[in-house]
N, C-alpha and C positions, 0 to 999 in steps of 0.2 A: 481395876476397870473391867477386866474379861469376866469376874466374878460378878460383877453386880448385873452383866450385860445376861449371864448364865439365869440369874433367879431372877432378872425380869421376864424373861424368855419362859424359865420355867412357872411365873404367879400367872402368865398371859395362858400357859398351857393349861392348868390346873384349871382355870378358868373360863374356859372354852367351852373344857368337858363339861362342869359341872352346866355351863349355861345349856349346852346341847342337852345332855341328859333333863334337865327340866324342862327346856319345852318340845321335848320328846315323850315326854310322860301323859299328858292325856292325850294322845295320840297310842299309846300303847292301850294305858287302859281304855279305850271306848272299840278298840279291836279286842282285845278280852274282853267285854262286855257282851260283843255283838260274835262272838266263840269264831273269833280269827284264830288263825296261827303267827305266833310271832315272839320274837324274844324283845329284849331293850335294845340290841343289837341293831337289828334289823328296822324297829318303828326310828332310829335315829338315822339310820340309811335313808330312807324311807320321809321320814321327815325332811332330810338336806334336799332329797330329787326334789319334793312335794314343793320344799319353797323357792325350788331354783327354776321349777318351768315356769310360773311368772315373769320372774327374772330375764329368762334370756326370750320368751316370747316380747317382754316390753324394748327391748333394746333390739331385738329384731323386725319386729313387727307392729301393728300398729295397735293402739289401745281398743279397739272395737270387737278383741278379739276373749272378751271375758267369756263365755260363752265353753269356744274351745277352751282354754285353759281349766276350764272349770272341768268337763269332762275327761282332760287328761289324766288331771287329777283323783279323779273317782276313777280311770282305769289304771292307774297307779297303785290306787290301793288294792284293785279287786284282781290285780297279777302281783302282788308283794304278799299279800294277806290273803289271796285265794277263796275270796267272797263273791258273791251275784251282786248284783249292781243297786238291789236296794239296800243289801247288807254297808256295803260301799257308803253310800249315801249317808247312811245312818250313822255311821261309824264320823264322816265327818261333820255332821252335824252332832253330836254327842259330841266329838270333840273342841268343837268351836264354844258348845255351852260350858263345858268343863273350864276352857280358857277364858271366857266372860266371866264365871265362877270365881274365879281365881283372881282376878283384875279389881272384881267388887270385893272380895273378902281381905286382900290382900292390899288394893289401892285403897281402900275404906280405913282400913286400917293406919295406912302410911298416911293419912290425911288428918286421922282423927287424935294420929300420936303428934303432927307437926303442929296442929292447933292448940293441943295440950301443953307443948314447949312454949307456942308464944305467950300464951297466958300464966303460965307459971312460973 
């Protein structure tokens, strides 16, 4: 029992990482694009803040507050990755297209292989 509790524990962990490190990744690259400084280290730091002030602004605060949060976030980036504030900007908007990118190439994909299985 302790053993199976162990390698669930460890498939949960293994899996974490790998989810963080991927969508930590265009977030990394579109700061290397826009000649931030940053490791993979740091864009997954960086990423966990990035998606947690939403988070605790919606549970503290009231939803009319898009505005701010949005700004937080682009000083988030330009104190983690050491950018000016259009740099910043860019950097998240390259990386939202990156992740739209990713969603069409990769949900395109998952759609066009489930219709292949029903028919065949």
């Amino acid at each position: 029992m302790a053993l199976d509790l162990a390698a669930f524990i460890g498939a949960n962990l293994i899996l974490i990482l790998i989810v963080l490190i991927l969508s930590s990744l265009p977030l990394y690259f579109a700061v290397k694009l826009m000649g931030g400084d940053t490791t993979l280290f740091e864009a997954i730091i960086v990423n966990i803040i990035a998606e947690g002030i939403p988070l605790v602004a919606a549970l503290f605060f009231s939803s009319s507050l898009v505005l701010i949060i949005f700004l937080a976030i682009i000083l988030v980036y330009m104190f983690f990755f050491k950018l000016g504030i259009l740099r910043a900007l860019l950097v998240w908007i390259i990386q939202h297209v990156l992740i739209f990118l990713a969603w069409v190439i990769f949900g395109g994909f998952a759609i066009g292989w489930s219709i292949f299985k029903i028919f065949s």
